[in-house]
N, C-alpha and C positions, 0 to 999 in steps of 0.2 A: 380449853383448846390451845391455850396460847401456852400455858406450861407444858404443855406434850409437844408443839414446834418447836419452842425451846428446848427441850429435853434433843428433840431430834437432830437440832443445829449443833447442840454442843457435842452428840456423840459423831455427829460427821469430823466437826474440828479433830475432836481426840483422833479419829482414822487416818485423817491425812496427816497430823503431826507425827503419829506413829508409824508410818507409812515412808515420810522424805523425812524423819529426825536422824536417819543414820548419816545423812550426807551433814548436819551440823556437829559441829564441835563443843558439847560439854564440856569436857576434858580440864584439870587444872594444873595453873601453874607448876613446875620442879618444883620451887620450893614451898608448895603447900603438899606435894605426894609427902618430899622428905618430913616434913611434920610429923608426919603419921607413921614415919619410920620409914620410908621405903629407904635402900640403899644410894649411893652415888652411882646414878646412871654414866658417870662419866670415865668408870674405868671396870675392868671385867669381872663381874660377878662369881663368887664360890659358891659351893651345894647351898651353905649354911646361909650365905646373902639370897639365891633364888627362894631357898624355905620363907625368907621371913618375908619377904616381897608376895608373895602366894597367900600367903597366910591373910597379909592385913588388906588385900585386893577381895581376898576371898569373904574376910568379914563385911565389905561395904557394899560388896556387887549387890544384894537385898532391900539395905534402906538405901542405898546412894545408886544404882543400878547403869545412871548413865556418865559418871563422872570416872570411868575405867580411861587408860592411857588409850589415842587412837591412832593407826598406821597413819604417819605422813602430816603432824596435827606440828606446827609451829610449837604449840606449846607442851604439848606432850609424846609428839613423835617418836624423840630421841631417845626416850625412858620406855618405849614400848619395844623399840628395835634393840634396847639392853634386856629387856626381859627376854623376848624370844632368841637372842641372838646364839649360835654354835660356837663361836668366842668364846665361850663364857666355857669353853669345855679347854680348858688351857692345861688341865692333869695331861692330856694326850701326848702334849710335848715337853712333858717333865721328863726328862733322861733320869731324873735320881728315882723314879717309880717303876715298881717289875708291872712286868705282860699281866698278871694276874690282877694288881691292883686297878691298873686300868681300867681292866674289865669288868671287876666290882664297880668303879665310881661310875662310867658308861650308865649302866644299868643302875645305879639311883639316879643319875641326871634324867634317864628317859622318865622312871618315875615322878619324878617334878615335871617335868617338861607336860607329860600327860596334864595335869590339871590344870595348865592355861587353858587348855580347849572350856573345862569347867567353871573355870573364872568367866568366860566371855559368852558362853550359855546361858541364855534365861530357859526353862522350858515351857514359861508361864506365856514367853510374847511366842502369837503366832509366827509374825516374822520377825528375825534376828536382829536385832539393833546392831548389834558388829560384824558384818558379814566380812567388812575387808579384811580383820584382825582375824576372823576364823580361817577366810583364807590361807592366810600366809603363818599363822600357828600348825595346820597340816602339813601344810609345805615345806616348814621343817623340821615338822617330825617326821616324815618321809625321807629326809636328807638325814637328821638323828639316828632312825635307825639301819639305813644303807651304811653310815660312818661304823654304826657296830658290824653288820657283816663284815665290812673290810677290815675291821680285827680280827675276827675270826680266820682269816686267812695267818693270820702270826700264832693264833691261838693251835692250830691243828699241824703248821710245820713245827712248834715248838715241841724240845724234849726234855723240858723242864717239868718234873713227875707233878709238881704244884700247877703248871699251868695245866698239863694234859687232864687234871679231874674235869677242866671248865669244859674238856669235847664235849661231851654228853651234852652238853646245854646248847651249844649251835645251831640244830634244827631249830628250838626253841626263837634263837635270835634273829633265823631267816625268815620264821612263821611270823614274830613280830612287826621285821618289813614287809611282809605281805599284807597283814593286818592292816598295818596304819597304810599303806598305800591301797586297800581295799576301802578304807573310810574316808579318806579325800575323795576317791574315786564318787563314794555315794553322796559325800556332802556335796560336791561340783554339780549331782546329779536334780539337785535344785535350785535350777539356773532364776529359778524365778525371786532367790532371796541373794543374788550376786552381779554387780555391774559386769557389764559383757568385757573388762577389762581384765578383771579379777578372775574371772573363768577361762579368759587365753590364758594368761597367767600362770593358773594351776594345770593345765595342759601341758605347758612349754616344760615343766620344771616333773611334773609325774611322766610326759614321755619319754622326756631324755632320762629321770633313771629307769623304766623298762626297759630300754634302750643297754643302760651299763650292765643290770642284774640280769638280762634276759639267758644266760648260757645255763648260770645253776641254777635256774627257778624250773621246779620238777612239774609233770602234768595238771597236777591236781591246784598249783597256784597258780598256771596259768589260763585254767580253766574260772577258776574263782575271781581272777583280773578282767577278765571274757567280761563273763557274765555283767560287771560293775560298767565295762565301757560300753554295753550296748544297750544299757540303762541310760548313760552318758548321752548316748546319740540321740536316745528314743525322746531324751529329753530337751535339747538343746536346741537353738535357733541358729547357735553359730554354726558359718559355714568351716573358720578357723580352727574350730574346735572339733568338729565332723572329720576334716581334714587328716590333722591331727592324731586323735584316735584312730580313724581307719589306715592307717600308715602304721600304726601298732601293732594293731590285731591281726595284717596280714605275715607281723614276722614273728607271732608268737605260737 
């Protein structure tokens, strides 16, 4: 009888650590990431420096699962806001690069960029240990791939026969911000794994770009943003976030 109270006590403890352990800080010093290879968070990241950062986060997330860099952490803050940072996309204002290369590197950054959401994933814990870091990893991949639409506005004036193959691919790159702005939409939409801070948050930053994109987004995407925000609503407690949304939906 006393080892089944036991048994009982200890899986309460495990709930509630797993429960409030996202608000503590694991997280390790700079110079124990750089050990392990990570790059200098202290100046701006290329393809090749985001690969190898992914890679060796990607190896530890399993056996080490809570020692990942955290938004806002003293000690590993800084190294987290260089991983997800749009900085780090500095090809953009290379004058010595054509329209087209651009537009290649864009589209492997989004490709990298994509697998922080997987880095910071368990799909093992019920609820997310890094909910602030998934946060704000959607929020700008939403801003990532808006930045690619508004290439494609250079891409379709130009009349460079190399840049004009890339036309054909634009829908492709609108449907991508539609994409990712449909999956924050559904991640926000479990408010119950996000401080009520963290979900104004991604409201303030997904309605103002509905707000920029709203002219060429065709029926059928704004029907599909619909449906995600009434999800949104159906789920939320906030009134800021209710707000918010409903202020959307009546201009879409």
């Amino acid at each position: 009888m006393r080892y089944i109270i036991f048994l009982i006590f200890v899986t309460v403890i495990i709930n509630v650590s797993c429960n409030r352990g996202s608000n503590r800080d694991y997280s390790l010093s700079l110079k124990k990431y750089r050990e392990m290879g990570i790059p200098n968070p202290n100046k701006v990241w290329n393809l090749e420096e985001i690969g190898i950062a992914i890679n060796v986060f990607s190896g530890i997330k399993w056996s080490k699962p809570y020692i990942l860099p955290r938004k806002g952490s003293k000690k590993s803050g800084a190294l987290f806001e260089r991983m997800i940072s749009l900085e780090n996309m500095t090809f953009l204002q290379d004058d010595t690069l054509q329209l087209h290369d651009k537009a290649y590197l864009s589209l492997e950054f989004l490709q990298l960029f994509d697998k922080w959401s997987e880095v910071y994933t368990n799909p093992i814990w019920k609820k997310q240990y890094y909910h602030r870091e998934l946060a704000e990893i959607n929020i700008n991949e939403v801003r990532l791939t808006e930045i690619m639409v508004e290439l494609t506005k250079d891409v379709m004036a130009s009349k460079d026969p190399v840049v004009m193959m890339l036309q054909a691919g634009v829908p492709q790159i609108k449907l991508n911000y539609v994409s990712s702005l449909v999956n924050a939409l559904n991640l926000q939409s479990h408010s119950s794994q996000f401080l009520n801070k963290d979900l104004e948050l991604i409201a303030d930053s997904l309605s103002s770009s509905i707000m920029r994109n709203n002219e060429w987004m065709d029926s059928l995407s704004k029907v599909k943003i619909k449906k995600s925000i009434d999800i949104v609503l159906d789920s939320t407690s906030s009134d800021y976030v209710k707000e918010k949304y409903l202020d959307i939906t009546g201009i879409l």
